[in-house]
C-alpha positions as CSV (number, residue, x, y, z in Angstrom):
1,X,4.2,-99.6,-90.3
2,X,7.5,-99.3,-92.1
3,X,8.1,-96.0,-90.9
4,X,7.8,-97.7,-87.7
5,X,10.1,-100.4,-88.1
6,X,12.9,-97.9,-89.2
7,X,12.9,-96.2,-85.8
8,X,14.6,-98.9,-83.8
9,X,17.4,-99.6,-86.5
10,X,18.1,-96.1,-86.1
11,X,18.2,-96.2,-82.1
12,X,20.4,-99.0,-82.6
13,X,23.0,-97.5,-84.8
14,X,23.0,-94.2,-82.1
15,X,23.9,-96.6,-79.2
16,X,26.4,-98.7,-81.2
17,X,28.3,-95.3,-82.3
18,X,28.2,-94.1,-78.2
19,X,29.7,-97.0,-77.4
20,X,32.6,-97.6,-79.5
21,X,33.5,-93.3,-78.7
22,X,33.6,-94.3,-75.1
23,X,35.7,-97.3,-75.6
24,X,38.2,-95.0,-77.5
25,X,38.4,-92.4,-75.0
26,X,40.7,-94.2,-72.6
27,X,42.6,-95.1,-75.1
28,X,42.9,-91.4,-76.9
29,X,43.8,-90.7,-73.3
30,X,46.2,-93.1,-72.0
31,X,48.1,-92.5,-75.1
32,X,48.5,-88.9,-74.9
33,X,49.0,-88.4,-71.3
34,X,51.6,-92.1,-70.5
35,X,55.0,-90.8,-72.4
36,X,54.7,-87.7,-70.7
37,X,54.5,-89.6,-66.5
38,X,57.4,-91.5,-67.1
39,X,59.6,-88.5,-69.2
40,X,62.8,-87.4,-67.2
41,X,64.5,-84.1,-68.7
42,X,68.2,-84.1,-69.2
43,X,68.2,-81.2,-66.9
44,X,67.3,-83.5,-64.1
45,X,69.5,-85.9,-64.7
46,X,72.5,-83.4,-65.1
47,X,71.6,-81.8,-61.7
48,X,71.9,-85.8,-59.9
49,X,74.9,-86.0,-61.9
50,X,76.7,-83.5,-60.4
51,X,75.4,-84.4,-56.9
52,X,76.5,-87.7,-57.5
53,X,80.2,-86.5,-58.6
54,X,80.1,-84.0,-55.7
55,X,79.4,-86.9,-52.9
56,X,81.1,-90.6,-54.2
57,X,80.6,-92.2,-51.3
58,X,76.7,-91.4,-51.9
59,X,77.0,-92.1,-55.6
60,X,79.2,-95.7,-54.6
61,X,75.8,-96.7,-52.5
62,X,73.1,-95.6,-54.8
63,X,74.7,-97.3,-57.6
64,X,75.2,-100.4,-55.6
65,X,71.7,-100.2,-54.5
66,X,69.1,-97.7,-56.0
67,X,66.4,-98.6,-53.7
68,X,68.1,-97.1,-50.7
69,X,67.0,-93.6,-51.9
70,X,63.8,-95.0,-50.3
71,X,64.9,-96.0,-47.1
72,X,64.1,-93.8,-44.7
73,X,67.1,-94.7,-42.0
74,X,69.9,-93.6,-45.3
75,X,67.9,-90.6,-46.0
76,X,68.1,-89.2,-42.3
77,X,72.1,-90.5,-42.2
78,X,72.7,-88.9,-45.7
79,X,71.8,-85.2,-45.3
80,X,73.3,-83.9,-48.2
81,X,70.8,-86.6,-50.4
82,X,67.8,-85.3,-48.8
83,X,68.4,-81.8,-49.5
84,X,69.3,-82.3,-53.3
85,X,66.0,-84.0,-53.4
86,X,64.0,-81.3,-51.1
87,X,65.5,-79.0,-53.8
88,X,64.7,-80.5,-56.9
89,X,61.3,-82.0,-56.6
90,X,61.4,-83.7,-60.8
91,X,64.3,-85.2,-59.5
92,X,62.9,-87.1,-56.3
93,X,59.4,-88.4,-58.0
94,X,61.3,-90.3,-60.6
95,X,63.6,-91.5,-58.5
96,X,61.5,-92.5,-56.2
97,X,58.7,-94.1,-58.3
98,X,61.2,-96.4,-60.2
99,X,64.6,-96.4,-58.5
100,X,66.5,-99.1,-61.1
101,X,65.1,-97.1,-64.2
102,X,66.2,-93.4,-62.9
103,X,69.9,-95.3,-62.3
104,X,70.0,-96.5,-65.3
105,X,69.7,-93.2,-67.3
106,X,71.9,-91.8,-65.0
107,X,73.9,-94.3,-65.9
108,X,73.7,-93.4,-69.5
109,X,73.6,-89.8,-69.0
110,X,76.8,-90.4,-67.3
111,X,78.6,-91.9,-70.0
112,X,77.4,-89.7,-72.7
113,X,79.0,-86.6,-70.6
114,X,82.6,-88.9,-70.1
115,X,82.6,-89.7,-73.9
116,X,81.8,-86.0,-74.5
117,X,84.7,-85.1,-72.2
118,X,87.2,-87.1,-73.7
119,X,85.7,-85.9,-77.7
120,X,86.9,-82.3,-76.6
121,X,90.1,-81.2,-77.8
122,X,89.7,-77.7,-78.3
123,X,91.3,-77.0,-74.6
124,X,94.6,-78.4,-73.5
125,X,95.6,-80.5,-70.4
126,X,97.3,-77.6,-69.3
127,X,93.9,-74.9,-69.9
128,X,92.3,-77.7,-67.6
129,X,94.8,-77.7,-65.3
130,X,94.3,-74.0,-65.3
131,X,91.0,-74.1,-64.7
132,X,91.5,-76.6,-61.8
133,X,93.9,-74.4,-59.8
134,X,91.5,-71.6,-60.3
135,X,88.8,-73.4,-58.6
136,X,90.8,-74.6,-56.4
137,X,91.9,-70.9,-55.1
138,X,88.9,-69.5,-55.2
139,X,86.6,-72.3,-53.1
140,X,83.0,-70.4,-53.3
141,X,82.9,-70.0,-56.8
142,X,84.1,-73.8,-57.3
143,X,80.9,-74.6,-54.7
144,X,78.4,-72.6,-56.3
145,X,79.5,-73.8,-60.5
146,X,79.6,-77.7,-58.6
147,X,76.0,-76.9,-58.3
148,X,75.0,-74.9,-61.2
149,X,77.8,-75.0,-64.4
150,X,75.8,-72.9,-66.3
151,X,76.1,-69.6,-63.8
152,X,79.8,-69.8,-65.9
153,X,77.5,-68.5,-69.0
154,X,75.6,-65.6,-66.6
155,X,76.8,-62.9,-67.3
156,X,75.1,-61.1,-63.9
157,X,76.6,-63.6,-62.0
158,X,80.4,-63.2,-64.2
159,X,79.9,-59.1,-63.2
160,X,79.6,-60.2,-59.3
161,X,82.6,-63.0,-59.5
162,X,85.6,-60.5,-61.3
163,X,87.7,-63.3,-60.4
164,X,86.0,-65.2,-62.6
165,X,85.3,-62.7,-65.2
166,X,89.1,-61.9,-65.4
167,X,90.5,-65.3,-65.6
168,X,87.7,-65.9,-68.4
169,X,88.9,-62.9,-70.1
170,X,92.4,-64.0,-69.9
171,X,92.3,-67.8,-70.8
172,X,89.7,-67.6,-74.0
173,X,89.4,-71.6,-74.8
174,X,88.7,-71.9,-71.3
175,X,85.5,-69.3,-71.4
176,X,84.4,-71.0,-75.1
177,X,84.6,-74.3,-73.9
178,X,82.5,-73.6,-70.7
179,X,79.9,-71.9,-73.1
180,X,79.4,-74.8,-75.2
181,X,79.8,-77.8,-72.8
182,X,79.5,-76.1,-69.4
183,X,78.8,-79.5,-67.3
184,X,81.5,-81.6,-69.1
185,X,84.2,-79.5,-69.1
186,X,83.9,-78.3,-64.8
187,X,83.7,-82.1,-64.7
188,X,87.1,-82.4,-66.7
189,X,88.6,-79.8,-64.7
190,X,87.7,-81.0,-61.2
191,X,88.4,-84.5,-62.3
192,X,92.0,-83.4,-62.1
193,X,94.2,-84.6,-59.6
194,X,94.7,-81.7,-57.1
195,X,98.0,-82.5,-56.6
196,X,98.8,-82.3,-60.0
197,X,99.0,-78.3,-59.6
198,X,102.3,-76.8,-58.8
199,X,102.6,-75.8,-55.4
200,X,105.4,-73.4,-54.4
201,X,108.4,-74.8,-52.8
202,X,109.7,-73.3,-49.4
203,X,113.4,-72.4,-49.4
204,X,115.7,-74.4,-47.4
205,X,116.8,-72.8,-44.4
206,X,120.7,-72.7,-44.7
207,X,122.8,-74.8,-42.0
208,X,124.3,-71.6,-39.5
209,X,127.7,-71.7,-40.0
């Protein structure tokens, strides 16, 4: 009889021990998997930073109103956007899902690189001036670092661009600065005022006597 009596305790204690593992699951699970759904890499947010610097007028709106990278009429009357975010897929979800949070640590992200910028003073006004008037002669390399700053580091990409690889070569703060803070520093350069860089003067014609 008491050997019966045992037998339910026991039934008891299996079911209460099954239920308190399933009522921890979710919670195991929710904990490991949430930081990860909401996690934006620094990558992505330098990639919309640049677009952002590279189109103002885009960046003026967005800014104003985040939301509107969800409005299907701006999309189709801002190309340029929905490429950037055809291309970069990490980019769009976040965006997308929260618009006011992704501003906000591009925000952030922003004034981290402007701080950076200004902490540099390994390279002179004049290196960056430099820098600029390269860029500014040589368009398609200008284009393709706007969109990729780290192709300054490649070193397949520096043996197809001598241009580049010379002036590198030639101006070595310039090349060490763009290894260690690629994004900062092509944003210093091109931050420049473009008239800033000396443009030749054309002789005056003398009066004909």
């Amino acid at each position: 009889m008491r050997r019966k009596g045992l037998l339910p305790a026991k039934y008891v204690l299996i079911v209460l021990s099954l239920v308190v593992c399933l009522a921890a699951a979710p919670l195991n699970a929710q904990t490991t998997t949430a930081p990860t759904d909401r996690d934006t890499t620094q990558r992505e947010l330098a990639n919309f930073d640049n677009f952002l610097d590279s189109h103002p007028e885009i960046a003026e709106q967005l800014k104003r109103d985040p939301s509107l990278v969800n409005n299907e009429k701006f999309a189709q009357d801002h190309p340029a956007l929905q490429q950037f975010l055809a291309d970069h897929p990490g980019v769009r979800e976040e965006y997308k899902e929260n618009p006011n949070a992704f501003m906000r640590q591009e925000n952030r992200f922003d004034r981290r690189e402007d701080s950076q910028m200004h902490r540099d003073r390994d390279v002179t006004p004049g290196e960056r001036s430099s820098f600029n008037e390269f860029l500014g002669d040589h368009g398609n390399i200008s284009g393709e670092l706007s969109k990729n700053p780290s192709l300054a580091n490649n070193q397949e990409y520096l043996e197809n661009h001598p241009a580049l690889q010379d002036y590198l070569k030639a101006h070595p703060e310039v090349h060490e600065e763009l290894s260690e803070n690629p994004q900062s520093f092509l944003k210093s350069a091109q931050q420049l005022n473009p008239t800033s860089a000396a443009v030749p003067k054309t002789p005056k014609s003398q009066p004909t006597k």
